[in-house]
FIKE-526760 format. One line per 3 residues: number of its first residue (from 1); their letters; for each residue x, y, z of C-alpha. Coordinates in steps of 0.001 Angstrom, whole numbers. Each point is the difference from the previous one (the first is absolute). Example, Ala and Ser with C-alpha at 12.3 -4.5 7.8 and 13.67 -1.06 7.14 Angstrom:
residues 2
1> as> 12300:-4500:7800; 1370:3440:-660 $
***
This chain:
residues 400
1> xxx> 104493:133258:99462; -3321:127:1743; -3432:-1794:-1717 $
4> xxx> -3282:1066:1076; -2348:-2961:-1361; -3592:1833:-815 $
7> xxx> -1542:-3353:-833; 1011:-3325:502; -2847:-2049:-2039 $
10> xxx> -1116:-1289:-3371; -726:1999:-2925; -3824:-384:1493 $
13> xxx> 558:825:3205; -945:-2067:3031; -2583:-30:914 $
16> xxx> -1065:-641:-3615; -2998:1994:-1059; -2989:-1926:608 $
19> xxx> 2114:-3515:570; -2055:-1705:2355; 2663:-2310:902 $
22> xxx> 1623:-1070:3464; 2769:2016:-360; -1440:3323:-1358 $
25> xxx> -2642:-526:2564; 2485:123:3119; 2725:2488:-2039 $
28> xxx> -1351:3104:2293; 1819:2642:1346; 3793:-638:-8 $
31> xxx> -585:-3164:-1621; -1079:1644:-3193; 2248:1086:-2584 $
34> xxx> 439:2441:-3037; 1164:-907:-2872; 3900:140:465 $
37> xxx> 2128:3591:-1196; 3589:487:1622; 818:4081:1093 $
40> xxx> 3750:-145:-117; 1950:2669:1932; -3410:2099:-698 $
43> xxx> 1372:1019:-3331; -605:-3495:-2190; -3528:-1469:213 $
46> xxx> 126:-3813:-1749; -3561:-682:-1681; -2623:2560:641 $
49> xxx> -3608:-1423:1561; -3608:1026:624; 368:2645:3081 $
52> xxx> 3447:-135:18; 537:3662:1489; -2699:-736:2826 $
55> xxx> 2205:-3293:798; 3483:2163:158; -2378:2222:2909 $
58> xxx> -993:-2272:1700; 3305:-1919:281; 1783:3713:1151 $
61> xxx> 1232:502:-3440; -927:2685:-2868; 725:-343:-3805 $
64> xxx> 822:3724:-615; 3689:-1004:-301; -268:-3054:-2584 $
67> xxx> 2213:973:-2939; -445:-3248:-1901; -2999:-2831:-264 $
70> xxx> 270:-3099:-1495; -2640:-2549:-1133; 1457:-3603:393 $
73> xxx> -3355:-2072:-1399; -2781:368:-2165; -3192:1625:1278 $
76> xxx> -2819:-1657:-747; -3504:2434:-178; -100:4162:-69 $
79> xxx> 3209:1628:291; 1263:1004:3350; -712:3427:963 $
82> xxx> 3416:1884:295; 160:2535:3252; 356:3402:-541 $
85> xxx> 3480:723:429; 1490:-3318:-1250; 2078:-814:-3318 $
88> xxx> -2029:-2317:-2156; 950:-3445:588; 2507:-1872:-2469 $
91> xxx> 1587:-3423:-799; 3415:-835:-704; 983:-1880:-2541 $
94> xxx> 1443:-3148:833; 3901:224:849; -97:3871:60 $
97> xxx> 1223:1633:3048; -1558:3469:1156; 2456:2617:1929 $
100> xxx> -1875:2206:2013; 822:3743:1175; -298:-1457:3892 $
103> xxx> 2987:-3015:84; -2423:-2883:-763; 705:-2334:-3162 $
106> xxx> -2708:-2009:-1474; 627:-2685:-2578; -3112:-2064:-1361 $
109> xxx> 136:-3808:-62; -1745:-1981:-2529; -2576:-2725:1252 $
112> xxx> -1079:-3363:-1251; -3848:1947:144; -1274:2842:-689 $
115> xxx> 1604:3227:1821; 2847:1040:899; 2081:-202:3410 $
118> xxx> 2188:2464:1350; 3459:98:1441; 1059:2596:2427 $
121> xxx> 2959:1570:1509; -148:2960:2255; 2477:2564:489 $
124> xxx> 1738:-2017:2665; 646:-3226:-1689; -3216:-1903:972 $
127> xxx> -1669:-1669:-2571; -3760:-1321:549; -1714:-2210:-3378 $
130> xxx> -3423:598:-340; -2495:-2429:-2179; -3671:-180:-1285 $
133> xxx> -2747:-2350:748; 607:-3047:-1981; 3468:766:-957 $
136> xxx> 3493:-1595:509; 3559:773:-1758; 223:-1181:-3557 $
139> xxx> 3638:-413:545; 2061:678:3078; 3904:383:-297 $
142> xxx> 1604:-3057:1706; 1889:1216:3335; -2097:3127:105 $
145> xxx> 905:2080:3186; -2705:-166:2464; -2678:2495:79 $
148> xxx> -438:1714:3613; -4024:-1:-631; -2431:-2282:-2356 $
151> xxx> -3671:983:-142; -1613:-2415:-2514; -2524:-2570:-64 $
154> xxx> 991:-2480:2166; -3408:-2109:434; -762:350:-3570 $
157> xxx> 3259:-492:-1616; 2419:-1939:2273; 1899:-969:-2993 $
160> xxx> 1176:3267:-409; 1773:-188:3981; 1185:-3275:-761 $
163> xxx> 1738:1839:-3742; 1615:3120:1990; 1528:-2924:2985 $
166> xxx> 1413:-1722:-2429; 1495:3006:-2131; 1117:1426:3557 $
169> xxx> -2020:2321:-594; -1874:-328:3453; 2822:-1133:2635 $
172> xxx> -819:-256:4106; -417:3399:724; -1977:948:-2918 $
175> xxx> -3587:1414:1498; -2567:-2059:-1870; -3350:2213:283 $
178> xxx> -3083:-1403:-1555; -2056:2286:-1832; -3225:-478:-2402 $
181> xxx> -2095:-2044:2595; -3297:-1345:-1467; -2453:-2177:1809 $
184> xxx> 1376:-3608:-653; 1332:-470:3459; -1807:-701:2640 $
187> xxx> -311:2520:2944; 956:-780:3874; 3567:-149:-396 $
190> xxx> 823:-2041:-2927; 889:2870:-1554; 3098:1042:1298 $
193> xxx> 716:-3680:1385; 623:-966:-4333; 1950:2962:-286 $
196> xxx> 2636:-385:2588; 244:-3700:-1376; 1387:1514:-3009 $
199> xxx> 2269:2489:1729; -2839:2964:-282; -1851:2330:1847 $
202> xxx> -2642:2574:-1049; -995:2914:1549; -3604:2431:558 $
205> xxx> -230:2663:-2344; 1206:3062:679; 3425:-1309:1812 $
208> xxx> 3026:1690:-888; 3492:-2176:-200; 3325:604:386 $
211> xxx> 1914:-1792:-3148; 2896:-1854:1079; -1511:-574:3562 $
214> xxx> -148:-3745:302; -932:-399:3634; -3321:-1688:-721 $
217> xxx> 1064:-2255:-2993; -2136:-3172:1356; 2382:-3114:410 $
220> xxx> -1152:-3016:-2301; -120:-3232:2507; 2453:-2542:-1000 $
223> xxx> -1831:-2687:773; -4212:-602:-73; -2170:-3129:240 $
226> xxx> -3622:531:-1593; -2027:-3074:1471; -3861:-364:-1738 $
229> xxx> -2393:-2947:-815; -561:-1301:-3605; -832:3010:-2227 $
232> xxx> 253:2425:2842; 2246:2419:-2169; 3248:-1204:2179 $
235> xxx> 2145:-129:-3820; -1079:3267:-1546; 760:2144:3250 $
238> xxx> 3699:-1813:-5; 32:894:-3187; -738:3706:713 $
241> xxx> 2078:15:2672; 3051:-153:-2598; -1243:835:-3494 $
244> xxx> 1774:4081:578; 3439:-1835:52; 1682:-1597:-3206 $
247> xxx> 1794:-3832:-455; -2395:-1390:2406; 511:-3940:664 $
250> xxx> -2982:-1667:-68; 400:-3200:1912; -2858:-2744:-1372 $
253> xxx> 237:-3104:2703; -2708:-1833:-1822; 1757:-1268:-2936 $
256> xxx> -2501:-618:-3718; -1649:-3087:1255; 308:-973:-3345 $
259> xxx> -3298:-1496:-1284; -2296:2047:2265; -1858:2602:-1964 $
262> xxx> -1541:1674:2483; 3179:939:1794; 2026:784:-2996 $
265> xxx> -3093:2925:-465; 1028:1104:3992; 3441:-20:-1576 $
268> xxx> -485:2086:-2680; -2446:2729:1429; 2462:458:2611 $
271> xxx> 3291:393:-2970; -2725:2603:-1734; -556:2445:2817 $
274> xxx> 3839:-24:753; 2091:2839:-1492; 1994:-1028:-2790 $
277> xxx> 3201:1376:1837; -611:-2883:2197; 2021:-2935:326 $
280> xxx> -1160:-3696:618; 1447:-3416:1475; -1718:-2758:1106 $
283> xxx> 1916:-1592:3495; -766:-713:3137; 3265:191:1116 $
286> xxx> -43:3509:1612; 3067:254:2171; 2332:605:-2544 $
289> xxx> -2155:2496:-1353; -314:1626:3827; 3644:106:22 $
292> xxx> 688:1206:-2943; 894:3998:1384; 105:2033:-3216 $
295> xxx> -2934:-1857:-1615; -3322:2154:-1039; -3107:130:1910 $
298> xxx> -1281:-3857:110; -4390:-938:399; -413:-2983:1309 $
301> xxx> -2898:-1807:-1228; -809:-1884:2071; 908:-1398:2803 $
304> xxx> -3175:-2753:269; 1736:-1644:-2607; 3322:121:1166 $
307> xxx> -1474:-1853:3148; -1693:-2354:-2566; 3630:-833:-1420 $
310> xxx> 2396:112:3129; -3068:-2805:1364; 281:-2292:-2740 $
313> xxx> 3716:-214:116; -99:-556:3266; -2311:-2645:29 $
316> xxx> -2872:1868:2730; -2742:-1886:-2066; 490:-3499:2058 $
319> xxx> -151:214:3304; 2821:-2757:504; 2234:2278:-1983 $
322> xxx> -931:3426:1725; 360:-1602:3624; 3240:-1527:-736 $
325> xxx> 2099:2871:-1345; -3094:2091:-2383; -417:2121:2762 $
328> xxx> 3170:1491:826; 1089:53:-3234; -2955:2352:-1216 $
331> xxx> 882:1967:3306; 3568:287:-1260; -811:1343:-3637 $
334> xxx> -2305:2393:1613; 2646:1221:2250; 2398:99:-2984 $
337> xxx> -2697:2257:-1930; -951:2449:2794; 3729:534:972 $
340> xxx> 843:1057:-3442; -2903:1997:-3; 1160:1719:3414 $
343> xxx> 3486:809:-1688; -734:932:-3660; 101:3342:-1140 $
346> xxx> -1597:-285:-3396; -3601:1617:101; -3199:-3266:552 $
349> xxx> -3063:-42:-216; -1418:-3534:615; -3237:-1267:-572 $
352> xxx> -1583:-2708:2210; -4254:-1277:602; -1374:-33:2774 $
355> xxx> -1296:-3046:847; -928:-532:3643; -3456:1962:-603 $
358> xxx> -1682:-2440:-1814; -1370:-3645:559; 1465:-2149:1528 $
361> xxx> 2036:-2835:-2323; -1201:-2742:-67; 2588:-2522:-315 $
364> xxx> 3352:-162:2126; 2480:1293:-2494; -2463:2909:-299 $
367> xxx> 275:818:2659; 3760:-158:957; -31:2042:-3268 $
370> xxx> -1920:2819:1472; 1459:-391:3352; 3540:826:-1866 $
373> xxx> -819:2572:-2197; -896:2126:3149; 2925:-564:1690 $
376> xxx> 2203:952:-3586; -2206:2990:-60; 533:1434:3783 $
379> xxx> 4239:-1258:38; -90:2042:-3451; -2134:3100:1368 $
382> xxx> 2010:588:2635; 3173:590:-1871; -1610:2641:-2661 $
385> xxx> -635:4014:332; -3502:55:-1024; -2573:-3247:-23 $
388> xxx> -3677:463:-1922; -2947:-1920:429; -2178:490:-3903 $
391> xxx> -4140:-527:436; -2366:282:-2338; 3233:2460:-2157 $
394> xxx> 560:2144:3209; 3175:-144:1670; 64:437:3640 $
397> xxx> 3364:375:1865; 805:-2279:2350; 3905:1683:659 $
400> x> 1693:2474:-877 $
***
């Protein structure tokens, strides 16, 4: 089954008429996008958008063979001129399946939004899901076989990846294309670096695919380390980095701090930005949890504080204690953590600051703490895949 992708963007395009923004401003040439419609096998054409016969041209395709077209989301404004030549577009209901003349079967899937998203198998056996802007699965049948190709929102809805991984709906080789791109990314890369983090890829418009080719299915990193100051951003691109996969571990080394207001508020902003498929436990004891082979993706956050913990047990506050065993001891735990680390094969991401910027501490233990939290952060960096340094909410790779 071959797909021919006439636009890849939001409903709006991108550039976005008259959007003066960073984004629109630099979306030029084959950086800009139309607003996303799928030619299947030249004979199925999935939504139906503004110039959509000038896009099939110029991509190397016509639309005089299109037996069927299919709307998959409301259209806001005037109604889409339909081409000369073309069926008028339709909707299945949800649940229906459509049987057409050329092989292809086509059964609608409801959404927890408006519109509709649509299942696909060609006449050889490959089957490709295809969803709106804004959409994900109402309900996905538990040990669903995977789909060989999964255009959907993936920036705007990871939700819905995480929903089809843990159906089985999306499995390893499952070709995870982004469509519907708006403007809320920033350009220069970051783009397609937050895609393959969730095990996606997009494409210029005008591309044609091969379903069931999985050759450049990005690999997701198993393990990352996103260093940052305070409020650089550092948590929310972890976060990113895993919210399209499902039973996350969130791993909170901070504990309540019981009594302290403000950081029960840190606390709690970070639980309400979390998805709710999310798990939480509070330890600093992260080896097990390392070890622990069959266990779902862990975020670590962060590992400041686990430095803050492993230093008060062993005693690196007074300098009698740290020169007469402190030391080692600290080196030892470190070793411990950063082994584990090198052997796991659970997915991590770890968070960590980045200290050794700033001023200089002032007092001793300051600085020992600084001096340490470096040294964590290079003997962890150099076991993991990928390692981010977050600025002012940018993310700039450092590996990987």
């Amino acid at each position: 089954m071959e797909l021919t992708l006439l636009g890849t963007g939001a409903p709006a395009g991108l550039p976005r008429p008259d959007c003066p923004c960073a984004v629109c401003a630099t979306a030029l040439g084959v950086a800009a996008r139309g607003a996303t419609a799928l030619l299947v096998d030249g004979t199925l054409l999935l939504d139906l958008t503004p110039g959509a016969a000038l896009a099939a041209a110029r991509a190397g395709r016509t639309l005089t063979g299109v037996r069927q077209v299919l709307l998959s989301h409301p259209h806001d404004g005037p109604a889409v001129e339909v081409p000369a030549g073309l069926p008028q577009p339709v909707r299945v209901p949800d649940g229906r399946e459509l049987a057409l003349l050329t092989g292809h079967r086509v059964r609608a899937q409801a959404l927890d939004a408006p519109g509709t998203g649509y299942a696909v198998t060609g006449p050889g056996g490959q089957r490709l899901l295809y969803l709106p802007p804004g959409g994900a699965p109402a309900g996905v049948e538990e040990r669903s076989e995977p789909y060989d190709m999964v255009l959907l929102d993936v920036l705007g809805r990871p939700d819905a990846l995480a929903r089809l991984r843990a159906a089985g709906a999306v499995g390893p080789t499952t070709d995870v294309v982004a469509v519907h791109i708006d403007h809320d990314v920033p350009p220069d890369g970051e783009l397609p670096r937050r895609l393959a983090a969730a095990g996606a890829r997009t494409v210029p418009d005008g591309t044609t695919l091969a379903v069931g080719a999985y050759e450049d299915v990005p690999d997701v990193p198993r393990r990352t380390l996103v260093l940052g100051g305070a409020r650089s951003g550092k948590s929310v691109e972890a976060e990113r980095r895993l919210e399209a996969f499902p039973d996350v571990l969130y791993v909170a080394t901070g504990g309540l701090r019981g009594g302290d207001g403000e950081w029960a508020e840190r606390v709690a902003a970070h639980r309400e930005r979390r998805p709710g498929s999310w798990r939480t436990v509070e330890t600093c004891d992260l080896v097990p949890l390392l070890k622990d082979d069959d266990g779902a993706p862990l975020l670590v956050d962060c590992l400041s504080l686990w430095l803050t913990d492993a230093m008060d047990a062993v005693g690196a506050w007074d300098d009698a204690e740290w020169a007469g065993g402190g030391e080692r001891a600290l080196r030892a735990r470190i070793t411990e953590l950063t082994e584990a680390v090198r052997h796991t094969r659970r997915t991590l991401v770890a968070v960590s600051n980045e200290v050794g910027s700033g001023i200089v501490p002032a007092t001793a233990s300051g600085r020992r703490y600084r001096d340490e939290l470096g040294r964590l952060n290079a003997a962890f960096a150099k076991e993991c895949e990928h390692v981010l340094l977050v600025v002012a909410g940018q993310a700039l790779p450092l590996r990987g």
